[in-house]
C-alpha positions as CSV (number, residue, x, y, z in Angstrom):
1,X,302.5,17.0,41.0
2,X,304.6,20.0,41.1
3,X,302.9,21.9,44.3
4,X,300.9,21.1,47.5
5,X,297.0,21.2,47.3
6,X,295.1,24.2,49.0
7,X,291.4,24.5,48.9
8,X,289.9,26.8,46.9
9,X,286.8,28.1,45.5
10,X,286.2,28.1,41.6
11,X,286.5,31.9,40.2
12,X,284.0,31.7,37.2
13,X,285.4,35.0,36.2
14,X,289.1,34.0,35.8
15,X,291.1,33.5,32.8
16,X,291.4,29.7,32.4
17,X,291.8,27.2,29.6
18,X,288.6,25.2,30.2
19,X,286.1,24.5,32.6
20,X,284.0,21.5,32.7
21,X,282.5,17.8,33.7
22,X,283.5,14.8,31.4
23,X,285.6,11.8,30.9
24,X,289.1,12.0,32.5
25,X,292.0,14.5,31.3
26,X,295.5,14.8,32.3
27,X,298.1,17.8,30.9
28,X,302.0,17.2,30.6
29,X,303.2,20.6,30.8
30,X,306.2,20.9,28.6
31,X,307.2,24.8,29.2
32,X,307.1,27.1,31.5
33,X,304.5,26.3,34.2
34,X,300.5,25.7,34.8
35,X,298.4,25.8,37.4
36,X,294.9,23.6,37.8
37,X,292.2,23.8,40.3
38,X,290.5,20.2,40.4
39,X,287.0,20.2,42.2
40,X,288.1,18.0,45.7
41,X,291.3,18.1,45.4
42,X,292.5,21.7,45.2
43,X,294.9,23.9,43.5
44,X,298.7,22.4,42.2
45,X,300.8,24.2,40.4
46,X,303.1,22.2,37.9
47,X,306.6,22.8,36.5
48,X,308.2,20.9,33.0
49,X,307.8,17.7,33.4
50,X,304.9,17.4,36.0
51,X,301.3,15.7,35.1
52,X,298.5,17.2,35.6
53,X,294.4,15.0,36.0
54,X,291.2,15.5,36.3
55,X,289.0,12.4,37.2
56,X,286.0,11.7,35.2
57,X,282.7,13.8,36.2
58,X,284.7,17.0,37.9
59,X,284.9,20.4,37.3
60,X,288.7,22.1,36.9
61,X,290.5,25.7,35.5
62,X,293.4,25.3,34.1
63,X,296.1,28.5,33.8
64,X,299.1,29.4,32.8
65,X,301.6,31.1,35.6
66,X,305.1,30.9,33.9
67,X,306.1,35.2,35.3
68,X,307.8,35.3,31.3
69,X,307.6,33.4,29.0
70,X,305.1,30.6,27.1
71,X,303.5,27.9,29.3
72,X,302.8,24.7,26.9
73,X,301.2,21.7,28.4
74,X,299.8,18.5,26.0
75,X,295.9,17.8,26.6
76,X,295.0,14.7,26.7
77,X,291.9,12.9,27.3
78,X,289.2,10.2,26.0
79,X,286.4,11.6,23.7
80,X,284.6,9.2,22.0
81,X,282.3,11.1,20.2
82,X,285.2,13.5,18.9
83,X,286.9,12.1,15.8
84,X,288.5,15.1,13.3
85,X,288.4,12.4,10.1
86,X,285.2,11.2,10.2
87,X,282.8,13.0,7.5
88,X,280.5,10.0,7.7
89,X,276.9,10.8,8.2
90,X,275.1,8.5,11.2
């Protein structure tokens, strides 16, 4: 990862992406730069190039800190029950 980890608390009243418990994640960030605060781990702050993850079951906040400029990362993750083409009834 692009940054050492500090200890921090979570700011419910910060801008970030998402907040929440699940399966696994993991960002590539692709511009600019992002930071994540990962519950027992810390804060990192990533550059192009550098992965961000989130283990399964813990809470992160995800935010974008390029000073100009767009900060792109890729989301990625394992959702089962998520699947954009299926229109079948269960």
């Amino acid at each position: 990862m692009g940054g050492g980890a500090a200890q921090v608390r979570f700011n419910p009243n910060s801008t970030f992406g998402h907040m929440h418990a699940g399966p696994a994640e993991w960002w590539i960030v692709q511009v600019g730069a992002i930071s994540g605060r990962f519950e027992g781990a810390g804060e990192y702050h990533a550059t192009e190039g550098d992965v961000l993850y989130a283990s399964p079951m813990t809470w992160h906040q995800m935010d974008a800190e390029a000073p100009s400029g767009p900060s792109v990362r890729l989301a990625m993750g394992a959702y089962p029950l998520i699947n954009m083409a299926s229109t079948e009834v269960q």
